[in-house]
Every structure is written in structure tokens, then in C-alpha cells.
C-alpha positions in Angstrom: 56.4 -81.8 161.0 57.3 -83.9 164.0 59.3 -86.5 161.7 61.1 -83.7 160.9 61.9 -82.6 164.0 62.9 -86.3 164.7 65.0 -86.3 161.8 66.7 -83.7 162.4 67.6 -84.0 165.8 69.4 -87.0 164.6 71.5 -85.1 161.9 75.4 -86.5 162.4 74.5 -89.9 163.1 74.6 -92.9 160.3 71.0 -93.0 159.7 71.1 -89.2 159.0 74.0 -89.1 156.6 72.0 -91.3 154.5 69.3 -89.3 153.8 71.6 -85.8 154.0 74.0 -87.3 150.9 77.6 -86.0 151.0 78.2 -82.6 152.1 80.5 -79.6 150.6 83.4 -78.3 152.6 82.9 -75.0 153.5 85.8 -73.9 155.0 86.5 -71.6 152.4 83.4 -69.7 152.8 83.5 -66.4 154.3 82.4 -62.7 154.0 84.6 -61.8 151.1 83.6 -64.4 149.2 80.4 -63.3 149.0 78.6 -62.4 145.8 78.8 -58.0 145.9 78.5 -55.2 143.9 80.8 -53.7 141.1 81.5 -50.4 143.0 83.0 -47.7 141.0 84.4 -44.2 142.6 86.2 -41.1 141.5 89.8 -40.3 142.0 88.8 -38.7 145.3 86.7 -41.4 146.4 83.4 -40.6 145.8 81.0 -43.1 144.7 79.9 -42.5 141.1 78.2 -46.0 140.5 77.1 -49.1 142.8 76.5 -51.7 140.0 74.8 -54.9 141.0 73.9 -58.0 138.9 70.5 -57.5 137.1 69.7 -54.8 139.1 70.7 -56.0 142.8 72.6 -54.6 145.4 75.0 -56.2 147.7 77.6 -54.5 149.4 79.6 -56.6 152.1 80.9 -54.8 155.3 82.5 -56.2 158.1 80.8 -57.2 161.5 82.1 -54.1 163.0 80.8 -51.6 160.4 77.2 -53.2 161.1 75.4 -50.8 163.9 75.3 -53.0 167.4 71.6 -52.5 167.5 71.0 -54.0 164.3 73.0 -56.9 165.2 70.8 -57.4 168.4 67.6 -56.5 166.6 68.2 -59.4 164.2 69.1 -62.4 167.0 66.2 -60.9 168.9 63.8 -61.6 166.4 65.3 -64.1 164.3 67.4 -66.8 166.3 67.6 -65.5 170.2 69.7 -68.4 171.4 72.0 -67.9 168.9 74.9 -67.6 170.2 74.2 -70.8 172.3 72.7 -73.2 169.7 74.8 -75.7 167.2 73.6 -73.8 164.2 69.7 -75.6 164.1 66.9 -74.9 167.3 65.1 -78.1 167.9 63.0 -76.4 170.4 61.9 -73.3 168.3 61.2 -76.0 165.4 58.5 -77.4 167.8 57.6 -74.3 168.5 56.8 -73.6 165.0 55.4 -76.7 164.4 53.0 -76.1 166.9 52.0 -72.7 165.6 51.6 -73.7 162.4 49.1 -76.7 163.4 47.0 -74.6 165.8 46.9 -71.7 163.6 48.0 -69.4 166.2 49.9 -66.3 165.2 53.3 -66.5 164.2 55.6 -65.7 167.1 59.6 -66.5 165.8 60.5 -69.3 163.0 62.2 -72.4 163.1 64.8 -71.5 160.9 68.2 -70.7 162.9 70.5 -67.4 161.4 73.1 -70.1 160.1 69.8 -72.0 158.4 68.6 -69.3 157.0 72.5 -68.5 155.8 72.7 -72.2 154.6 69.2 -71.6 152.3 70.9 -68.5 150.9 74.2 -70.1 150.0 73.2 -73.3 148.9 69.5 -73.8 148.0 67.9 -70.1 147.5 65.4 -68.6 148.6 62.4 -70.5 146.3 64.1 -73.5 147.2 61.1 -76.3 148.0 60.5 -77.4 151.6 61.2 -81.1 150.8 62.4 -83.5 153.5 65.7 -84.1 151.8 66.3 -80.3 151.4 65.4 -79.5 154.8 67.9 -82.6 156.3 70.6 -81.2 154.6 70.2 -77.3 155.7 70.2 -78.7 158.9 73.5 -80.9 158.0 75.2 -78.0 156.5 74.5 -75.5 159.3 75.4 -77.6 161.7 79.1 -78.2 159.7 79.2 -74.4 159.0 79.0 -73.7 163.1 81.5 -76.3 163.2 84.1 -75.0 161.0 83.6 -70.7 161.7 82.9 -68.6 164.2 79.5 -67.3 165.5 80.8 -63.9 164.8 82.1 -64.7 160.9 78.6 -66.6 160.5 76.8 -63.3 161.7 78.6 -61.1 159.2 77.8 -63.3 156.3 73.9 -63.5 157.1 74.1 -59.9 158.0 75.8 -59.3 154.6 73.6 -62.1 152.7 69.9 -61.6 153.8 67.4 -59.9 151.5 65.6 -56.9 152.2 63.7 -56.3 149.8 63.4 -53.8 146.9 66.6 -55.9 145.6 68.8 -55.2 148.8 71.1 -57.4 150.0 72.7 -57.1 153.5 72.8 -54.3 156.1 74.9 -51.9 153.9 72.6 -52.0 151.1 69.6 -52.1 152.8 70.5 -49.1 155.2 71.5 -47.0 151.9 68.7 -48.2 150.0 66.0 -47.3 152.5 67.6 -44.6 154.8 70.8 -43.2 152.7 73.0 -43.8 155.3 75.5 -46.7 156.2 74.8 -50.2 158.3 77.3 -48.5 161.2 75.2 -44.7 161.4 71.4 -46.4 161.6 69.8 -45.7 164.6 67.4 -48.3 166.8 64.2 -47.3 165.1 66.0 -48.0 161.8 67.5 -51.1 162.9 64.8 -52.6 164.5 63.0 -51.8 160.8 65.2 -53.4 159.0 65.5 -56.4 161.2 61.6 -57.1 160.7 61.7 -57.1 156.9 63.4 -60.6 155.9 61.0 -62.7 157.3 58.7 -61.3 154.3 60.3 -58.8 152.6 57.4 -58.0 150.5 55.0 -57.5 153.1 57.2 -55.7 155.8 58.7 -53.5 152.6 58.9 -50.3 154.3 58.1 -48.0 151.1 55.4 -50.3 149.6 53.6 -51.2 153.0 54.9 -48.7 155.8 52.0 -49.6 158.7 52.6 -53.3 158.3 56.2 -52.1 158.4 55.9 -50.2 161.7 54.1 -53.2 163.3 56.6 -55.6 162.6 59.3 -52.8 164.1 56.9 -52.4 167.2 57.4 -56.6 167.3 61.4 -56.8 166.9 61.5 -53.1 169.6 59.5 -55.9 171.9 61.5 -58.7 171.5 64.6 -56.7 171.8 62.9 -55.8 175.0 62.2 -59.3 176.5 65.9 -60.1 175.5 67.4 -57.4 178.1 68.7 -55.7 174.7 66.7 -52.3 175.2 64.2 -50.5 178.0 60.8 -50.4 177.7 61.2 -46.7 177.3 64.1 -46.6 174.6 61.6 -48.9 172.7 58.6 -47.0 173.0 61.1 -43.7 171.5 61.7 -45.5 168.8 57.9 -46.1 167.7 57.3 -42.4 168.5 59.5 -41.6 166.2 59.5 -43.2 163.2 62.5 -42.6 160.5 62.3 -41.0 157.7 62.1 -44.4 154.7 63.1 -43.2 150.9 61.5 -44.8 147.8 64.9 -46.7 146.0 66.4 -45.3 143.9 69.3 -46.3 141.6 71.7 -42.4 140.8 74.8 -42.8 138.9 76.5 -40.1 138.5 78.6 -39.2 135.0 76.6 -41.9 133.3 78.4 -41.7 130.2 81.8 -42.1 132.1 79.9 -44.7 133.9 79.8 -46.7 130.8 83.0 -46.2 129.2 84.3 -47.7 132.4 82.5 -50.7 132.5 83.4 -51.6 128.6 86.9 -50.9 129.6 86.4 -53.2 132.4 84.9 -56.3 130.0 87.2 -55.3 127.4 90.8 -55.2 129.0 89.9 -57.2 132.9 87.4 -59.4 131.8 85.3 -57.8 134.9 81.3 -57.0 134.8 78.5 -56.7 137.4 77.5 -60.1 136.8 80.6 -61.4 138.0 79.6 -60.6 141.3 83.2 -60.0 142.5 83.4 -57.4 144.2 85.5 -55.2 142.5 86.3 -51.8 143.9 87.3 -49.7 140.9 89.1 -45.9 141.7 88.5 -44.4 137.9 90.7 -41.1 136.6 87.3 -38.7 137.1 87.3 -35.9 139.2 83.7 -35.4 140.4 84.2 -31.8 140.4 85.1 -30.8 137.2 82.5 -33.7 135.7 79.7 -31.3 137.5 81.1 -28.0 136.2 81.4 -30.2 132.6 77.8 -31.4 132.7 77.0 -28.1 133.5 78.7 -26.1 130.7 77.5 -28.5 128.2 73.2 -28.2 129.9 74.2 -24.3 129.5 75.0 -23.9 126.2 72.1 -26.3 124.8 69.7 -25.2 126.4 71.3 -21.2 125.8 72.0 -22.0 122.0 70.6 -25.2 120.9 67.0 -24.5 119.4 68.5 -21.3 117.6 71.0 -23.2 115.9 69.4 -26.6 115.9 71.8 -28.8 118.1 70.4 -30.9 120.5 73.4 -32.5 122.0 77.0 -32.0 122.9 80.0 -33.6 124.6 83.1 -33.1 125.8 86.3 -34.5 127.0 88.8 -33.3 129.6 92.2 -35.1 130.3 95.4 -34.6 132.6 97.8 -34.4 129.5 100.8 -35.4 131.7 98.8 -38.7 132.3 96.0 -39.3 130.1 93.6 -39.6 132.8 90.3 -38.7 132.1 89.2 -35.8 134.1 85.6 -35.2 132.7 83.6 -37.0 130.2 80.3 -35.6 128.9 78.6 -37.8 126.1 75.4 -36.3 125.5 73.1 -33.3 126.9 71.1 -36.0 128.2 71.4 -39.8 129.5 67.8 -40.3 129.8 66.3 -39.2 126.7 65.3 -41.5 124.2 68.5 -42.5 122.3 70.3 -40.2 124.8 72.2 -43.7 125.9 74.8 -42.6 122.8 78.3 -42.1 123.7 79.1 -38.9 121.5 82.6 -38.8 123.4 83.8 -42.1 122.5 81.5 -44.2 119.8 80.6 -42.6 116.7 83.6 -40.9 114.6 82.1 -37.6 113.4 84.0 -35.0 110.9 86.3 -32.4 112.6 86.5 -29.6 110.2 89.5 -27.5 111.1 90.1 -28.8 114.2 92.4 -31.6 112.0 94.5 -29.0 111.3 96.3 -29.5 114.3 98.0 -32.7 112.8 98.4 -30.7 109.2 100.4 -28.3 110.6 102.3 -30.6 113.5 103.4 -32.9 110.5 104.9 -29.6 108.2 106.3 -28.2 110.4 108.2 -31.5 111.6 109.1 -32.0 107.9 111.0 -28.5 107.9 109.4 -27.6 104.7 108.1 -24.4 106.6 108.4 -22.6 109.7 105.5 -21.0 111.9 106.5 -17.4 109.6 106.9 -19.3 106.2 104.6 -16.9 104.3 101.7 -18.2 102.2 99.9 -16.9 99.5 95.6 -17.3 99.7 94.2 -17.3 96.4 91.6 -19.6 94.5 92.9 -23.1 94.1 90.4 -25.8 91.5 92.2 -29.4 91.4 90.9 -30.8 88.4 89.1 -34.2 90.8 88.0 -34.6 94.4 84.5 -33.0 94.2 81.5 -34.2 93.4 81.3 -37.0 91.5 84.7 -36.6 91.7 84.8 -33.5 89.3 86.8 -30.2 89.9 87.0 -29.6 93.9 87.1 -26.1 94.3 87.9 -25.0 98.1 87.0 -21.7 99.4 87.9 -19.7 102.8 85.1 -20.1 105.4 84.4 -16.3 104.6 84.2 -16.6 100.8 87.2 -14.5 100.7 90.7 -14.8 99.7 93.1 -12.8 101.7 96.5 -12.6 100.3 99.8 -13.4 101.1 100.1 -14.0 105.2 102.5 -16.1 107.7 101.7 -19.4 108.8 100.9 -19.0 111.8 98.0 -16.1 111.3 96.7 -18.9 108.4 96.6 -21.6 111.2 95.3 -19.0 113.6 92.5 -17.8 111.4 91.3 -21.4 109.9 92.1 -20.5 106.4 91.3 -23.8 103.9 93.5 -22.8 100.9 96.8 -21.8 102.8 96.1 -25.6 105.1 95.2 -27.1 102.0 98.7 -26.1 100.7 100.1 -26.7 103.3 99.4 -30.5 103.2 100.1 -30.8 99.7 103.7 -29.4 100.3 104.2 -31.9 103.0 102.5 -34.8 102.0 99.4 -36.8 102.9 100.6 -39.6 104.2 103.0 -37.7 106.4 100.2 -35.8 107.6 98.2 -39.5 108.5 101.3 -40.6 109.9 101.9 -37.6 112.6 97.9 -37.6 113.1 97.8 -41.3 114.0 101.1 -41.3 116.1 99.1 -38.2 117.8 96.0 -40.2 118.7 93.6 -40.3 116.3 92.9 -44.0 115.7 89.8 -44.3 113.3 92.1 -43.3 110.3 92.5 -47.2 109.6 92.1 -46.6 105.6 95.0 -46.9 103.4 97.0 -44.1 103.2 96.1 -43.7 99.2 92.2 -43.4 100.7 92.9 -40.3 101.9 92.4 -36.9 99.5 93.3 -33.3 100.2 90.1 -32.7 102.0 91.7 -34.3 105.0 93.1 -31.4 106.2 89.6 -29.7 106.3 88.7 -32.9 108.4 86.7 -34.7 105.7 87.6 -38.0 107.3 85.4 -38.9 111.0 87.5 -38.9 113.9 86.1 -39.6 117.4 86.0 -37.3 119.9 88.1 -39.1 122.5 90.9 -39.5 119.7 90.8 -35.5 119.5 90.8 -35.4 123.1 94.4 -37.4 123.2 95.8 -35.5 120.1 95.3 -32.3 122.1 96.7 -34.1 125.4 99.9 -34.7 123.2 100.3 -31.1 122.3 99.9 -30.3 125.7 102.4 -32.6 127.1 104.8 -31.2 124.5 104.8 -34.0 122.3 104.0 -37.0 124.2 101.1 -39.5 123.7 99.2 -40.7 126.6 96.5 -44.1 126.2 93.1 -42.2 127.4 93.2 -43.8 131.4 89.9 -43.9 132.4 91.2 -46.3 135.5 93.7 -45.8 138.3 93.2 -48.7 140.6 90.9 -52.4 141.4 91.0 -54.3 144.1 88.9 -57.1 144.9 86.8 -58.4 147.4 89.6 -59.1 149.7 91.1 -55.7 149.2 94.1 -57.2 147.0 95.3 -54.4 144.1 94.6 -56.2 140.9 95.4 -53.1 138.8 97.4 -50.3 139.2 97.6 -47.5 136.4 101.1 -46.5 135.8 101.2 -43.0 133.7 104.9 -43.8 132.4 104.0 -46.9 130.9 101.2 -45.6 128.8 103.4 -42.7 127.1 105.0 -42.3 123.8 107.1 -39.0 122.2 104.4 -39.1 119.5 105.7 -35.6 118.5 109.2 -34.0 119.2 108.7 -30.9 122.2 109.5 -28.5 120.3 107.5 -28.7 117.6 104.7 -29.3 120.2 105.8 -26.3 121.5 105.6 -24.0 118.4 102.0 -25.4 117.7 101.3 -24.5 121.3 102.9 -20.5 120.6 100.4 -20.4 117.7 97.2 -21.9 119.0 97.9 -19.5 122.8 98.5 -15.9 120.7 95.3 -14.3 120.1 96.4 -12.1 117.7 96.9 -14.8 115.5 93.5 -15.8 114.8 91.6 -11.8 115.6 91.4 -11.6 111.8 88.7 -14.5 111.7 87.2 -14.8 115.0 88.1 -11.4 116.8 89.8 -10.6 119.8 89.2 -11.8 123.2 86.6 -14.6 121.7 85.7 -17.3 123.3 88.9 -18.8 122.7 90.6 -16.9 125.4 90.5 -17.3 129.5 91.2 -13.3 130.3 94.7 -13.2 131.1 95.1 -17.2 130.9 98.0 -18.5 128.2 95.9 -21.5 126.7 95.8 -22.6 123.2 92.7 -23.0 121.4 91.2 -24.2 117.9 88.0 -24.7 116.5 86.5 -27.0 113.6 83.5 -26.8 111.5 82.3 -29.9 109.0 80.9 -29.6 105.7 77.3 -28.6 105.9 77.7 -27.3 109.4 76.5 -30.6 111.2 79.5 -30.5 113.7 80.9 -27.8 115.8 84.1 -28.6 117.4 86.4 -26.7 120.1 89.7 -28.1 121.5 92.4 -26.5 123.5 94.5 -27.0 126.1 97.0 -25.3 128.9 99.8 -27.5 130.6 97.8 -29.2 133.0 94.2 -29.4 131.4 93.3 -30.4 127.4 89.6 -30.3 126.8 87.9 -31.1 124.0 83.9 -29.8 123.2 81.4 -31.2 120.4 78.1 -29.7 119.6 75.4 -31.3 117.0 73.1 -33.9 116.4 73.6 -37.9 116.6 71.5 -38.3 113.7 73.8 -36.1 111.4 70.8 -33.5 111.3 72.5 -30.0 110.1 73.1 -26.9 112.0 71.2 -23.5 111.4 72.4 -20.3 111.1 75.9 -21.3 109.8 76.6 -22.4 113.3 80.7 -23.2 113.4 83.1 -24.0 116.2 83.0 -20.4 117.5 79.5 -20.2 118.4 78.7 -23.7 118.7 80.9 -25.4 120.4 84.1 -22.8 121.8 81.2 -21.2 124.6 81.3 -24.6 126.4 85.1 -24.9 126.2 85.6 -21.6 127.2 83.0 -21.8 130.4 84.3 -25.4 131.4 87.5 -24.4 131.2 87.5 -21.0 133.3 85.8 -22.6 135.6 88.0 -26.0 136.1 91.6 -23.6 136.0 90.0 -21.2 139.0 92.6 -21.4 141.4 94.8 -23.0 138.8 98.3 -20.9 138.1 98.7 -19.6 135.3 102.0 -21.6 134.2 103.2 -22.0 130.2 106.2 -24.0 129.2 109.5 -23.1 129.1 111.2 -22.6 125.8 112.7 -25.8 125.1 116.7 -25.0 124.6 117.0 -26.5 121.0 114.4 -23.5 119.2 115.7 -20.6 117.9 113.9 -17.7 118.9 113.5 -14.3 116.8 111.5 -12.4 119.0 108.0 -13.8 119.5 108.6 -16.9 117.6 110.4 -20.0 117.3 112.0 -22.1 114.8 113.8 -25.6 114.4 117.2 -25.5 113.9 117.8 -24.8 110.4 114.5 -23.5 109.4 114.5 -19.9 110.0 115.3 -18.9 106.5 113.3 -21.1 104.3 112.5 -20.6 100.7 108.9 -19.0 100.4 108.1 -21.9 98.0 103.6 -21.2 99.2 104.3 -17.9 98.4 104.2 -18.5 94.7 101.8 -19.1 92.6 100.3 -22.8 92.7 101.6 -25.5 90.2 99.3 -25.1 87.4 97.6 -28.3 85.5 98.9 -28.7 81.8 95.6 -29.4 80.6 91.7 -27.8 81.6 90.1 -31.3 81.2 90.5 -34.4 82.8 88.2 -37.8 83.0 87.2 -37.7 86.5 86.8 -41.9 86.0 90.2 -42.4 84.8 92.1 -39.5 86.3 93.6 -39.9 89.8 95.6 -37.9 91.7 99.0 -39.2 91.3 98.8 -38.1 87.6 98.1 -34.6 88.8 100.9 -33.9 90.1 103.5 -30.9 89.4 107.0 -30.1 91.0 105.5 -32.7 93.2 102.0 -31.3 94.5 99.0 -32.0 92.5 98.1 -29.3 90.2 95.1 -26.4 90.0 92.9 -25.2 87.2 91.3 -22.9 86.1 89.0 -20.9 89.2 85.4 -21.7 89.8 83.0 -20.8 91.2 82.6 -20.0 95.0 80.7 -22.3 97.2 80.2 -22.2 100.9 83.2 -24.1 102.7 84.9 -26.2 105.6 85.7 -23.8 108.2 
């Protein structure tokens, strides 16, 4: 230990640099640069998720967010002549030395704060005491004093040191342990802190608290003989000893949480083990994601076991900017296999709820109009069921109901009239509105698809629903889901800013977003099916609404939307299990729409578009120019097939078709339907 000593004391000359090797410049070094946390917060700026690498937590502060009496607790007890010395303490080596050969008890280390800040950097803390290491600590503190103030070396120790139960720094360690910040803790919480890093594990406050409050009592004493405190402010501070919380790592909207941080890798090339620093401001409104969690617990825990679903979701977006508001991916994060996204990963069927596109893309074509009456009655295509044999469709209710106006058939969820209604317009136009819309899983061929695609046959994720709806509600324009507004880095430099009117397409034209809009808001529309004043309704509230249903009841979808607010709600299971109890849209999934969305538009006015001045208007509804009086071509009777037999392994459905839809056989027999 004394050659040590020697050594050291010689560090700058010749002899010295020999042994030390060459040194790094470390000019550049300061508290920014720092390894910290990933911190991500709501639009409002509450935190929603301090992310460290594997599990740490580092969050750097400045020297004047640090409380005063930690910053005195810590020289006190770890470096007293700090301020005076030239980064290494020859005299409290000695001391040291001394302690450590006469086995007396262990008073202060030789280690000054800019050594101990040197280890941390450069060496880490399981770095072995070898003579070479220890020379060039010495070297390198001596060079950092050199080149930075005392102050600037303070707030990188007090922003590097370890604290145990993976805390790094003042900030963390004062949030980890007492929930507060390094500038609110008090002397008894300073002075505890300031004992733990010279052995973190046995001063950790939660794991050991009496060995703990002795080694406070020892830093409140040294404090003392430095002229820091009184004898009497010390002696408060052991009577009353603060309240110490176990750690815990909270992150609130989990789900969220994660979408964020794939967007982050994905797009900025940004993750927790970068270390960077990066303050991300994400499109989430705490607020409504409580009353969302909330609605979707509700109606689970309300519903779930009678009509065996065990998980929903939902998504809620600012349609005038595609930022995401809320996002719910599961009933819950922390049950096993609850780590599924069901907002964003899996594609699931939609049932109805693909009707929106169906009817968007006809009634762009100007083949119909939202009055173009249609005429409900048994359709059989001769292919498209199983093993491709006759596909016979069927109303949700088994029924048939005649000939009605569009509008009441897209209100209602009637099959055969959407059915029809896709045929008359054409499948791939129907693809190509529903994928300029949002929905971004139909990658297939356009010849993949068959006529169930209206009845939402074909999986499309919930997000992609989410920004179909958005575009209704912004009358027509498409906005990329934005699930981040802002990042700046450790040095506070913006390295992203979201921009609203550069992630916006007119995916549909207003005012056909519009007439979809009058249809999906008028109740009467759909009292046929679902009665009035359903859950698809908010009181007095204009908002549209829809719901969906997939084959064999194993998804229950709701989406619908006002001007400032589209939501989107899923109920089911991730493993495909089916629903009981014929559970569809209505029951399933519209109670959590309807109670997420009355309670996010409290307060809200109750605002609907204006007409857009190229409709016409005959009374309550609108039309395109030119499509008021239409030919009633789905009021007729369906193109009939000029044979009752065809080879479902050689027959496809461009040889079906008649006056340019494929054509129907004979009926068959009812079977339980999409709805």
C-alpha cells in the first residue's frame, strides 16, 4: 500500500507516465454524455415509461436539480476536501492504508469523488485493484480536474454513482427509493442515500434498513464535523426516519408502451440499450388511456365469462392527425401470454365492420347512391363455400327482408344486399378504396379475394381499422397512425418532430366520406337490426357507428367515430377460441365503444360537419352529382347461372359471370351467417 502511495504521488512525472501508458482525452466528457434512460411521456407530459438498459435506471439532472444537502452529504462522507484536492487525496490514501493494516474500523476511503468517477467511466466497478489500474485512475482523475470544473465533475458522479437496486444517480435513486426527485429530498433522505455507494448492497435501504440507518447516523455525523449541519438538525433527522419504498418498475399503457418502442427501433434506430437519452413526447393522452383501460376491464369482467371472451382492445385516434389517443391491447399485460398486442400484431376477421370500405368504394363508383333501393332475397353462387361448393349467404337473422334503401341495408348489417353491392362494384375496386383507406394486411392479389370480403372474411388488424375509421372521420383523408410527436436527446436537441400535414393523403373524396358518415350517425337506419338508442348511440351525440361479427362468432368488433375522436373496440380470444351465446358486435364489443367514448367526448361539443357544397341534398340525404336518379339495377332479381352444376375444381369465378356479376343458383339451405 505504501508503494502505492509513492507511486502515486508521483503521477505526471516521466517515471509515472511509464507505468500509466497513454491517456484518453476527456474533454468531451460531460453530464449529457452520460449513459441514461429511454424516457417516454404522454402528450401532456406525464411519464408513462422510464426504460433503462437491462433493467437499470439512470436519469441525468443537472447540478442544480440535485438537493444542496445531498451534495454536502456526499463530500462529507466521501471526499471532504474536495473542493481543494487535484482530483486524488494522498493523505486519506494513508489514512486508508493505515486502517486497513491495523484493522481498525473503516472511517472515509481513499478513493477521491473524481476517482471514484474515473472507475465508473473507464474501468467499472468490478474492475481489479492492480497497480497499473490503480496508476492510471489516479492519472486520469488528476487530467479530468485539469480539464473540467469541480462543479461539472460533481454532477457527473452525482449522476453516475450506483445506489443500488439498479439506480444510477441522484434522480434515480431518489425516485426509486423515496418517489420523489433529487431537488425535493430532505436531509434524512440525503444523508441516506449518500451512505449507500460505498456498499450498495449492504447499506440498501429496503433489503437492510438498520445497517441503513447507521450508515445515515455516520454521514448526519460527518456532515456535522464539516460545519454542514447542527448537532440538533442531525439528531432530527435520525428521529425521524423517511419513509423507504421497495422498487418498483410501473409503466403505464404497456401496450402503447411497446408499440412505441418498436416504432422507435423500427423508423429511429433508438432502443434502451442505446443508452442515449432520448426523451420521447408520444400522441397518448393519459386520460383517455385510463378511461380506455377502464371500459375494456368493465366489460370483461361484466360480459366475458357469459360469452366466453377473455380479452379485448381498442384503439382511439385524433382523425385530423392520426395521433394515437388510446391504445388498449389486451384485458391484461401481466397474464401469461397477455404480452399480445391485439391492437396492432395479429390480423383478425372483421365481419361487417368491412363494410365500411364496400360501401365507400360503390358509392364512389356512382353505381348507387345512399337511397338506391335493393332487393334482399336468397342468393347461392354456384363456388366459394366449402370445399369450394355452393356458398350460400344468409342475413345475420336468418331472414330475408325485401326490397330496402341502401342506407337502412348498410345501417342494419344485411350480407345479401352488401354482398350485391360488391359484386355491382367490383372486388378489386372495393380492395382498392379499402387499402387507400388504411387497411394494409390485404397484400394478396387482387384475384385472391372472393365475395366473402365484404362480410370481412379476410384478417385485418385492428390499428388498420382504427385509421380506416380516422379517414371517414377526417372526411376522406388518410392519416399514418402517429404514435410519436417529438425526441430530443440527451442534450435537449429536437431529433424528431411529427408533422400532421405530412403524413395525410385524400384517400377518399369528402363527400363521399360524408354520406358514409350521414348513414353510420342516423339511428334510424340500423333500429331494424339492432334497435333504437343501442349502444351505438351517445344520447343526443351525432356520431357514427358500426359493428362486425366473424364467422363462427370468434370476433366482436365496434368502430365509430365523431369529428374529433375515431375509436375502434375488439372483443375475443387470441387463441381464435369461439364466442358463446351468438355474441356479435352489439353485445360484445359496441358496450366498450359506447362507454369509452361517452366518457372521452364529456365536455366535448357536440359539432358534425358541414355539408360539403358539391352534394345534392333531397331532404335528409345526399348524393353526388349525377347520381340521384339511378337505375334500380339491385332491385331486380339477381343474374341467374345458366346451368345448376358446376365442377367446383375447374370452375372459377370469372366463368360465372352474367351482365357482369357472377351468377346465383338455385336457393339452399339456411345456415347461420357473417353478421
Amino acid at each position: 500500500m505504501v508503494a502505492i502511495c509513492m507511486l502515486i504521488a508521483t503521477v505526471g512525472t516521466a517515471s509515472a507516465a511509464l507505468a500509466v501508458g497513454p491517456l484518453p482525452n476527456m474533454s468531451a466528457i460531460t453530464a449529457s454524455t452520460l449513459p441514461q434512460d429511454l424516457l417516454i411521456y404522454d402528450r401532456n407530459g406525464s411519464l408513462i415509461a422510464d426504460i433503462g438498459n437491462q433493467g437499470s435506471h439512470r436519469v441525468v439532472v443537472p447540478l442544480p436539480s440535485i438537493s444542496p444537502s445531498l451534495i454536502r452529504a456526499t463530500i462529507a462522507v466521501e471526499d471532504r476536501s474536495y473542493y481543494a484536492n487535484s482530483g486524488i487525496d494522498l493523505p486519506a490514501i494513508l489514512r486508508a492504508a493505515v486502517d486497513d493494516v491495523v484493522h481498525l474500523r473503516f472511517v472515509e476511503g481513499g478513493s477521491t469523488i473524481t476517482q471514484q468517477l474515473v472507475k465508473q467511466l473507464y474501468f467499472g466497478p468490478n474492475a481489479p485493484d492492480t497497480l497499473q489500474r490503480k496508476l492510471r485512475e489516479a492519472a486520469l482523475a488528476v487530467a479530468l480536474t485539469r480539464q473540467h470544473s469541480k462543479d461539472q465533475i460533481l454532477e457527473m458522479y452525482l449522476n453516475t454513482i450506483y445506489f443500488g437496486n439498479q439506480a444510477y444517480g441522484a434522480q434515480a435513486a431518489a425516485e426509486t427509493y423515496f418517489h420523489t426527485s433529487a431537488a425535493k429530498l430532505t436531509l434524512g433522505q440525503a444523508a441516506l442515500l449518500a451512505g449507500i455507494p460505498r456498499s450498495p448492497s449492504a447499506f440498501n435501504p429496503v433489503q437492510h434498513p438498520q445497517a441503513a440507518r447507521a450508515r445515515q447516523a455516520q454521514v448526519l455525523a460527518a456532515m456535522v464535523r464539516q460545519g454542514d449541519i447542527s448537532s440538533a438538525e442531525a439528531a432530527a433527522a435520525v428521529a425521524a426516519p423517511p419513509q423507504v419504498f421497495p422498487p418498483a418498475t410501473t409503466i403505464k399503457a404497456p401496450y402503447f408502451v411497446d408499440y412505441v418502442l418498436t416504432t422507435l427501433r423500427q423508423q429511429f434506430h433508438i432502443s434502451p440499450d442505446s443508452g442515449g437519452g432520448y426523451r420521447v413526447v408520444t400522441s397518448l393522452d393519459l386520460a383517455l388511456q385510463t378511461k380506455a383501460e377502464a371500459a375494456v376491464a368493465a366489460q370483461v369482467s361484466r360480459a366475458g365469462t357469459y360469452y366466453n371472451f377473455h380479452d379485448a382492445a381498442l384503439v382511439s385516434m385524433d382523425p385530423q392527425t392520426g395521433e394515437i389517443l388510446a391504445m388498449v391491447g389486451g384485458a391484461n399485460y401481466n397474464a401469461p401470454g397477455g404480452q399480445i398486442n391485439m391492437a396492432t400484431s395479429p390480423t383478425r376477421q372483421v365481419g361487417s365492420a368491412f363494410k365500411i370500405f364496400t360501401y365507400s368504394a360503390a358509392l364512389e363508383s356512382k353505381k348507387v347512391n345512399m337511397d338506391s333501393p335493393i332487393l334482399d332475397a336468397p342468393l347461392v353462387f354456384p363456388i366459394g363455400g366449402t370445399n369450394n361448393g355452393p356458398y350460400a349467404p344468409t342475413n345475420y337473422d336468418g331472414r330475408w327482408h325485401g326490397t330496402l334503401p341502401l342506407k337502412e341495408a348498410l345501417g342494419n348489417s344485411l350480407n345479401i344486399p352488401a354482398l350485391k353491392v360488391e359484386l355491382l362494384t367490383g372486388i378489386p375496386t372495393v380492395l382498392d378504396v379499402a387499402r387507400r383507406m388504411g387497411a394494409t394486411t390485404l397484400t394478396q392479389p387482387d384475384s385472391y379475394y372472393g365475395p366473402s370480403l365484404t362480410l370481412g372474411a379476410y384478417p385485418v388488424s385492428l390499428l388498420d381499422m382504427a385509421v380506416a375509421t380516422s379517414t371517414l372521420a377526417d372526411l376522406g383523408v388518410r392519416h399514418r397512425p402517429s404514435p410519436i410527436l417529438k425526441i430530443t436527446d440527451a442534450t435537449g436537441t429536437t431529433t424528431f418532430a411529427d408533422d400532421p400535414a405530412q403524413n395525410a393523403d385524400q384517400a377518399l373524396s369528402p363527400d363521399v366520406a360524408y354520406i358514409m358518415a350521414s348513414i353510420l350517425s342516423d339511428d334510424q337506419n340500423r333500429c331494424m337490426e339492432f334497435g333504437c338508442n343501442s349502444d351505438l348511440t351517445l344520447g343526443g351525440r351525432q356520431v357514427a357507428a358500426k359493428t362486425g361479427t366473424s364467422e363462427g362468432f370468434r370476433d366482436n368488433w365496434t368502430l365509430g367515430f365523431t369529428p374529433t375522436l375515431a375509436t375502434v373496440t375488439w372483443v375475443g380470444n387470441p387463441d381464435n377460441t369461439p364466442l358463446s351465446h351468438s355474441s356479435t358486435g352489439i353485445v360484445g364489443a359496441a358496450p366498450i365503444w359506447h362507454q369509452f367514448m361517452g366518457n372521452a367526448l364529456q365536455g366535448i361539443p357536440d359539432n358534425w360537419y358541414p355539408t360539403p357544397s358539391g352534394l345534392d341534398q333531397f331532404e335528409a340525404d345526399y348524393f353526388l352529382p349525377d347520381t340521384e336518379f339511378l337505375p334500380p339495377v339491385l332491385a331486380e332479381p339477381w343474374p341467374s347461372c345458366p346451368s345448376q352444376f358446376y365442377d367446383p375444381k375447374t370452375t372459377s369465378w370469372s366463368m360465372l359471370m352474367v351482365d357482369g356479376v357472377p351468377c346465383s343458383i338455385v336457393t339452399s339451405p339456411r345456415r347461420r351467417p357473417f353478421a
